[in-house]
BAFI-89862 format. One record per residue (C-alpha): x, y, z. Coordinates in steps of 0.001 Angstrom, whole numbers. Each point is the difference from the previous one (the first is absolute). Layout:
BAFI-89862
+---------+---------+---------+
:       x :       y :       z :
+---------+---------+---------+
:       X :       Y :       Z :
...
+---------+---------+---------+
END
This chain:
BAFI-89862
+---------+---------+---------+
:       x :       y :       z :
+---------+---------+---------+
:  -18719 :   12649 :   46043 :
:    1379 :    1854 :   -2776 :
:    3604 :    1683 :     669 :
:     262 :    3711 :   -1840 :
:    2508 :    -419 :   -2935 :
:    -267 :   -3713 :     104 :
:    -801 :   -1319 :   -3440 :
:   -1693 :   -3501 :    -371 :
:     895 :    -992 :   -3879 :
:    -122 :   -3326 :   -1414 :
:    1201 :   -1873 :   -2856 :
:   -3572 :    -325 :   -2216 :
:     304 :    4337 :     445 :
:    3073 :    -388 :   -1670 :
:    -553 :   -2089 :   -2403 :
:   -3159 :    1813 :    -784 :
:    1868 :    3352 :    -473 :
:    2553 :   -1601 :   -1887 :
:   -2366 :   -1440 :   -2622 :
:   -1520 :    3415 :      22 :
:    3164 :    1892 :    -337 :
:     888 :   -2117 :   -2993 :
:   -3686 :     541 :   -2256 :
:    -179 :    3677 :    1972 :
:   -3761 :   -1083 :    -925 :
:   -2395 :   -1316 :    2782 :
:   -2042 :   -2336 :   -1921 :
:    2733 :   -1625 :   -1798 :
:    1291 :    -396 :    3251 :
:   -3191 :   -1086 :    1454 :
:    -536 :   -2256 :   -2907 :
:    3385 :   -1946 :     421 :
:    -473 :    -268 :    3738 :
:   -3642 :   -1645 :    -525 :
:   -1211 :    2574 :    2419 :
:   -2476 :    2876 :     -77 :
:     859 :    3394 :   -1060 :
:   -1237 :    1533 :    3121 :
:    1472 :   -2238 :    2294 :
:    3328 :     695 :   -1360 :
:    -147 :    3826 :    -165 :
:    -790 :    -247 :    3544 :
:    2778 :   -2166 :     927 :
:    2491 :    2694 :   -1925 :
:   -1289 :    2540 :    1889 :
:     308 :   -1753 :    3369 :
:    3645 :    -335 :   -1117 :
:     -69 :    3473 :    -871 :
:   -1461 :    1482 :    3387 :
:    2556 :   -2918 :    1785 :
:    3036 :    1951 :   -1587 :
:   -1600 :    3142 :     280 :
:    1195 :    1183 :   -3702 :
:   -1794 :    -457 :   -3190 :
:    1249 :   -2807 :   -2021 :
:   -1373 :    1239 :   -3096 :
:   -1014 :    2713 :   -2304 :
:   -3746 :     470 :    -605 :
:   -1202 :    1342 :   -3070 :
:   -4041 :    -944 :   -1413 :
:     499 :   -3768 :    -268 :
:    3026 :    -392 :    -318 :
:    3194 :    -563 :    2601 :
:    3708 :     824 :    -142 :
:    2444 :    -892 :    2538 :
:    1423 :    3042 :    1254 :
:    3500 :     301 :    1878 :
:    -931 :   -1508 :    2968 :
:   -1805 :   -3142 :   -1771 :
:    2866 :    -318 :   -1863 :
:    2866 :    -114 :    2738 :
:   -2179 :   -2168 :    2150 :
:    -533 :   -2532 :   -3545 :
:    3752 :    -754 :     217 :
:    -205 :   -1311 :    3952 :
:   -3241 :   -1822 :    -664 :
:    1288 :   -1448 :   -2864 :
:    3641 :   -1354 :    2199 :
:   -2483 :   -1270 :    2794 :
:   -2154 :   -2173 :   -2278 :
:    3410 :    -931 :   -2054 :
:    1047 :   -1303 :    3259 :
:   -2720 :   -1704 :    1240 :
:    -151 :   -2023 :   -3062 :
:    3326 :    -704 :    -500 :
:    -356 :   -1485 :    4212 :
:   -2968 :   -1680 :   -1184 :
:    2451 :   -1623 :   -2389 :
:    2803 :    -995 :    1724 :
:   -1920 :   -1478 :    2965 :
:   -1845 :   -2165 :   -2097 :
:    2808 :    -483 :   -1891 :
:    1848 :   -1224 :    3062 :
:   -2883 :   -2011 :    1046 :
:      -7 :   -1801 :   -2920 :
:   -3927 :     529 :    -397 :
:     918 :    2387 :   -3335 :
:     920 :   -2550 :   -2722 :
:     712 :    2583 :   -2492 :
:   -1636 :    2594 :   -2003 :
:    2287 :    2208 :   -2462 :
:   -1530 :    3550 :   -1435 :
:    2301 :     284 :   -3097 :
:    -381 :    2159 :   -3716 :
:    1458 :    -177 :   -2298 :
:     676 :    2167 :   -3603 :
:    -552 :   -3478 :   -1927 :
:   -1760 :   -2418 :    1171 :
:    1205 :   -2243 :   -2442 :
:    3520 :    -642 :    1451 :
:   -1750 :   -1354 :    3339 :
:   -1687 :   -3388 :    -847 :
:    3147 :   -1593 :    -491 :
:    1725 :    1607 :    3220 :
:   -2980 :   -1008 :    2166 :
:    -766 :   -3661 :   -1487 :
:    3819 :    -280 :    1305 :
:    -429 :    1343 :    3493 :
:   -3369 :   -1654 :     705 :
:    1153 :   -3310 :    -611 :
:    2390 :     690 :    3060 :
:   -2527 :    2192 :    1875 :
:   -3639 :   -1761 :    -843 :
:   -1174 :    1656 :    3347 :
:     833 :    3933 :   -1595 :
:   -2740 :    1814 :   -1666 :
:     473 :    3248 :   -2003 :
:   -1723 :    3160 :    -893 :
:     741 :    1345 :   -3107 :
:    -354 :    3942 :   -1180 :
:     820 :     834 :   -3606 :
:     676 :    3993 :    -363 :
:    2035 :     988 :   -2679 :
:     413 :    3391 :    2126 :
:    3086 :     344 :    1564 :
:   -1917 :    3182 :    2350 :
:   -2722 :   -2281 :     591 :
:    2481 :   -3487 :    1228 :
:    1660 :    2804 :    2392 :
:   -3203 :     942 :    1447 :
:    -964 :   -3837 :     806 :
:    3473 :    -611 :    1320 :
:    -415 :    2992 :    2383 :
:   -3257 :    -444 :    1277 :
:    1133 :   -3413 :     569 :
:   -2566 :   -2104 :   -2374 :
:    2998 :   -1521 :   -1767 :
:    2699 :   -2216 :    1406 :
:    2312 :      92 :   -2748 :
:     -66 :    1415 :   -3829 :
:    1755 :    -979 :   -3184 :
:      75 :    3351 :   -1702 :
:    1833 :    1482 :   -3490 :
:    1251 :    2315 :     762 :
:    1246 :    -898 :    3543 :
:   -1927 :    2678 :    2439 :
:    2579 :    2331 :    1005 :
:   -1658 :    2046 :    3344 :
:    1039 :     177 :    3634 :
:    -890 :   -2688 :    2191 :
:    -373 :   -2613 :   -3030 :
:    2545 :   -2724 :    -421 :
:    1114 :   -1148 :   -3361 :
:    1901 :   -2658 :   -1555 :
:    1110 :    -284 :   -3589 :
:   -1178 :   -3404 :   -1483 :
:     624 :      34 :   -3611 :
:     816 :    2901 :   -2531 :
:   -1890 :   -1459 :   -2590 :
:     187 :     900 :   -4276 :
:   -2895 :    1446 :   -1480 :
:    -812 :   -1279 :   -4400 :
:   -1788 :     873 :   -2488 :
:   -2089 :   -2384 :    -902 :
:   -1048 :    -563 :   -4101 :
:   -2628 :   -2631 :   -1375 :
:    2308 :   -2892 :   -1509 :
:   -1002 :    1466 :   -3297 :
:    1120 :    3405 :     364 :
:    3103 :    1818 :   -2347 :
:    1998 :     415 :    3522 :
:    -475 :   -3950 :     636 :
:    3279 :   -1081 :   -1592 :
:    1746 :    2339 :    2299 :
:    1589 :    -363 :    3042 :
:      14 :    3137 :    1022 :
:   -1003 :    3580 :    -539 :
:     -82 :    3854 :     918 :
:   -3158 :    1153 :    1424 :
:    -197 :    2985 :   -2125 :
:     116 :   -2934 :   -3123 :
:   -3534 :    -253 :    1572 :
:   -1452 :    3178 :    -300 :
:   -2853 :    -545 :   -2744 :
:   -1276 :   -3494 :    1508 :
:   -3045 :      34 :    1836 :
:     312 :   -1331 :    3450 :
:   -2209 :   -2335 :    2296 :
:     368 :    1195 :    3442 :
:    -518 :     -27 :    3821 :
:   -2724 :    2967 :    1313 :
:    1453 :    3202 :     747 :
:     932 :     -21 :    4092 :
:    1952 :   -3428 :    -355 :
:    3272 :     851 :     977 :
:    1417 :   -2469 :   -2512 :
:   -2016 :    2537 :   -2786 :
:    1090 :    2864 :    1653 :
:    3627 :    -998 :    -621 :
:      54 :   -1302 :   -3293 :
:   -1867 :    3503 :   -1395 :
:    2728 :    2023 :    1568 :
:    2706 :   -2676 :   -1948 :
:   -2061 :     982 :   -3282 :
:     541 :    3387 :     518 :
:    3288 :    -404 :     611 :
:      58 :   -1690 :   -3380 :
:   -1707 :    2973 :   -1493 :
:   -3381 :    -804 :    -323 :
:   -3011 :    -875 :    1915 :
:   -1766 :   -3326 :    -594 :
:   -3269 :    -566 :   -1739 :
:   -1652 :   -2023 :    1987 :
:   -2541 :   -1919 :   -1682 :
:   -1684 :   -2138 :    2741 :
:     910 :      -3 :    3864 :
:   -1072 :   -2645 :    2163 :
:     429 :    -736 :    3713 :
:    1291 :   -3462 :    -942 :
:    3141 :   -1060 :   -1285 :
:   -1457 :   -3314 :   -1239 :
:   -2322 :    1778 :   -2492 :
:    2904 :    2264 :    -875 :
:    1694 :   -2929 :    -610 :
:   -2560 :   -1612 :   -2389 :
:    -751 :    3573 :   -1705 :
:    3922 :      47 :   -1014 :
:    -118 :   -3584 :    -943 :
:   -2999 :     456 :   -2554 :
:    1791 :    3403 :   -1520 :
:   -1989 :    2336 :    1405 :
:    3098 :    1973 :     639 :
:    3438 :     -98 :    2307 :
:     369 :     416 :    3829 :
:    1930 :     189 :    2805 :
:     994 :   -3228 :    2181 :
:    2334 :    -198 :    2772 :
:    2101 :   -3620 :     945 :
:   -2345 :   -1038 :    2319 :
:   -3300 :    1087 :   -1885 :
:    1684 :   -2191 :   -2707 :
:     484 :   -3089 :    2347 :
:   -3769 :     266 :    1165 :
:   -1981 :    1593 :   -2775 :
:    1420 :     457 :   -3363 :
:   -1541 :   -2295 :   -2507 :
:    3006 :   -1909 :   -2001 :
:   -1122 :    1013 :   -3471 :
:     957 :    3801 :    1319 :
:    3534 :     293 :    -574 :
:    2377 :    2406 :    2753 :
:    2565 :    2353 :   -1302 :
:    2720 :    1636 :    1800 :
:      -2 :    3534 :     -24 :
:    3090 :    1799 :    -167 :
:    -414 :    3352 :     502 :
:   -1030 :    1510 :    1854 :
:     654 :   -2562 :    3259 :
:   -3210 :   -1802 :     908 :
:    -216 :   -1908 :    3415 :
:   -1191 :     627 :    3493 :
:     226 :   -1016 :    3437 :
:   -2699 :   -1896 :    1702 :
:     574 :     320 :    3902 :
:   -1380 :   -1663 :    3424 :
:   -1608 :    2582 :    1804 :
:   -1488 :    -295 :    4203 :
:    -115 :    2900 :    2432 :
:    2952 :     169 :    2345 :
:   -1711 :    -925 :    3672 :
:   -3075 :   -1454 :    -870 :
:     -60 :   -3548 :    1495 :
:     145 :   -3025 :   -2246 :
:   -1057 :   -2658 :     940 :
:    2025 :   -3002 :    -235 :
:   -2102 :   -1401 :   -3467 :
:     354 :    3549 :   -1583 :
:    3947 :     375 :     866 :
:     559 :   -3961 :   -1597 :
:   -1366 :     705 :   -3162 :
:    1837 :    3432 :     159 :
:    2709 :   -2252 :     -88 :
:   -1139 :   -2407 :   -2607 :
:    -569 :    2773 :   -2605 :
:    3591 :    1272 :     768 :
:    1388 :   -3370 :    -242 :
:   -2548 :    -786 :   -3031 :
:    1506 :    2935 :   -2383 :
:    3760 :    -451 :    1022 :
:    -203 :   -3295 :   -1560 :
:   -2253 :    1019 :   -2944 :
:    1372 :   -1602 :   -3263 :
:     188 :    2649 :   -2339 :
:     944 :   -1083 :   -3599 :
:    -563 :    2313 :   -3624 :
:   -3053 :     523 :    -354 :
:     462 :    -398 :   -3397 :
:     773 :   -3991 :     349 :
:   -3751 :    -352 :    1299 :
:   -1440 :     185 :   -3145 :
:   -1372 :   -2534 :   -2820 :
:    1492 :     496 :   -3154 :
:   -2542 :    1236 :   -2279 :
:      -3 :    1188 :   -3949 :
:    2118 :    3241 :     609 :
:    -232 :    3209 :   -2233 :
:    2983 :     725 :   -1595 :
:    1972 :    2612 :    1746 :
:     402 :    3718 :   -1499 :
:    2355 :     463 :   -1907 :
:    2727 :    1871 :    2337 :
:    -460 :   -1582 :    2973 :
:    3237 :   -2789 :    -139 :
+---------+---------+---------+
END
């Protein structure tokens, strides 16, 4: 016997509208969920008709969520957050989970050595790995609760996000070992201004800082080739296809030792890479351990010149003013 203002939800409605809400496109939605379109407008509007308010905005094909859609997305969203993160801890305290970490980071590069270290201890752990050079899109995963933990440059900076400074780290210009700037230790930026550069895609956030350091230089780089990789950055710069950016720990993990790193002086080149999880989301044991590990892993980083690191090749001879 139904009861008048009783309403019978359950959790596959929810998740249903929240996959929904997020395309605000059925068969997106319908595709994802491996279920028919049909069947899946009808279960939204059973929700609907259950709350007795229109969770959406109708117009042709196409759906919007309207106000009420929207304030009930942010308590479906905390119930489903929660029922995972129970889901979690109970097996978790069972000791059935035996670890699985969601992690991204803005270079992948600095992880290999970080996790050959912590699986050695931990052979039982097993990681997924997101690479978005997006600091929006990181945010996004951390609040929907798809990522555990994030090593992001720069460090996310948004309410309800936790973040720990691990390393402020110095960001090069890199020359082949050939170039007139070889001989040098280091130089101005705007010294720079006619070279062509190799370069990360637009959207990186590591190329989004160093073209606002070239403007600040006065100029705007002419980017030659961009890549999404910094190996084949690496090996453009080494065969003289131009100069490019590098920062310590690109360097340590990609930079090809016939490239040669020079310190720039002005204007100040470095940034922060920060640890990054959402502040109440439950980590698991696994995920909180290697939270520690990476903490533990950068304090104790050896960090010599850059400079020191590289084979001494046949130098150009260094302009004439520079002492």
């Amino acid at each position: 016997m139904e009861h008048k203002g009783v309403i019978c939800m359950d959790l596959l409605q929810l998740r249903y509208f929240q996959v929904v809400a997020r395309h605000e496109h059925m068969t997106r939605a319908a595709r994802e969920l491996s279920i028919a379109q049909p069947s899946l407008s009808h279960t939204i509007t059973h929700l609907e008709e259950e709350l007795g308010v229109p969770l959406f905005t109708r117009k042709g094909r196409n759906i919007y969520l309207n106000q009420f859609g929207r304030a009930f997305m942010l308590r479906v969203t905390r119930i489903l957050d929660e029922i995972e993160d129970a889901k979690r801890e109970l097996a978790d305290l069972s000791g059935a989970e035996r670890g699985r970490i969601a992690l991204a980071a803005v270079n992948i590069s600095m992880l290999p050595e970080i996790l050959k270290v912590f699986l050695t201890d931990h052979p039982h752990v097993s990681f997924r790995l997101f690479h978005h050079h997006s600091p929006r899109r990181i945010y996004q995963l951390l609040e929907s609760g798809e990522l555990d933990l994030c090593v992001a440059s720069p460090p996310i900076q948004q309410e309800g996000i936790i973040t720990i400074p691990l390393i402020t780290e110095e960001i090069f210009l890199v020359v082949p070992h050939d170039h007139p700037f070889a001989a040098r230790r280091s130089i101005a930026l705007a010294e720079a201004a006619h070279e062509h550069f190799i370069s990360l895609r637009s959207g990186y956030s590591l190329r989004d800082m160093t073209d606002e350091l070239c403007r600040q230089a006065g100029f705007e780089p002419d980017i030659l080739v961009e890549s999404e990789e910094p190996s084949a950055i690496s090996r453009l710069v080494s065969t003289g296809f131009g100069v490019a950016f590098g920062s310590e720990l690109n360097w340590r993990n990609s930079f090809d030792t016939r490239a040669v790193p020079l310190h720039i002086t002005d204007p100040v080149c470095q940034r922060t890479i920060g640890l990054c999880w959402r502040e109440g989301h439950y980590l698991s044991q696994a995920a909180c351990d290697f939270r520690d590990a990476i903490i533990a892993y950068f304090a104790c980083l050896p960090r010599p010149d850059i400079r020191d690191t590289i084979h001494d090749f046949p130098q150009a001879e260094p302009i004439a003013d520079v002492k």
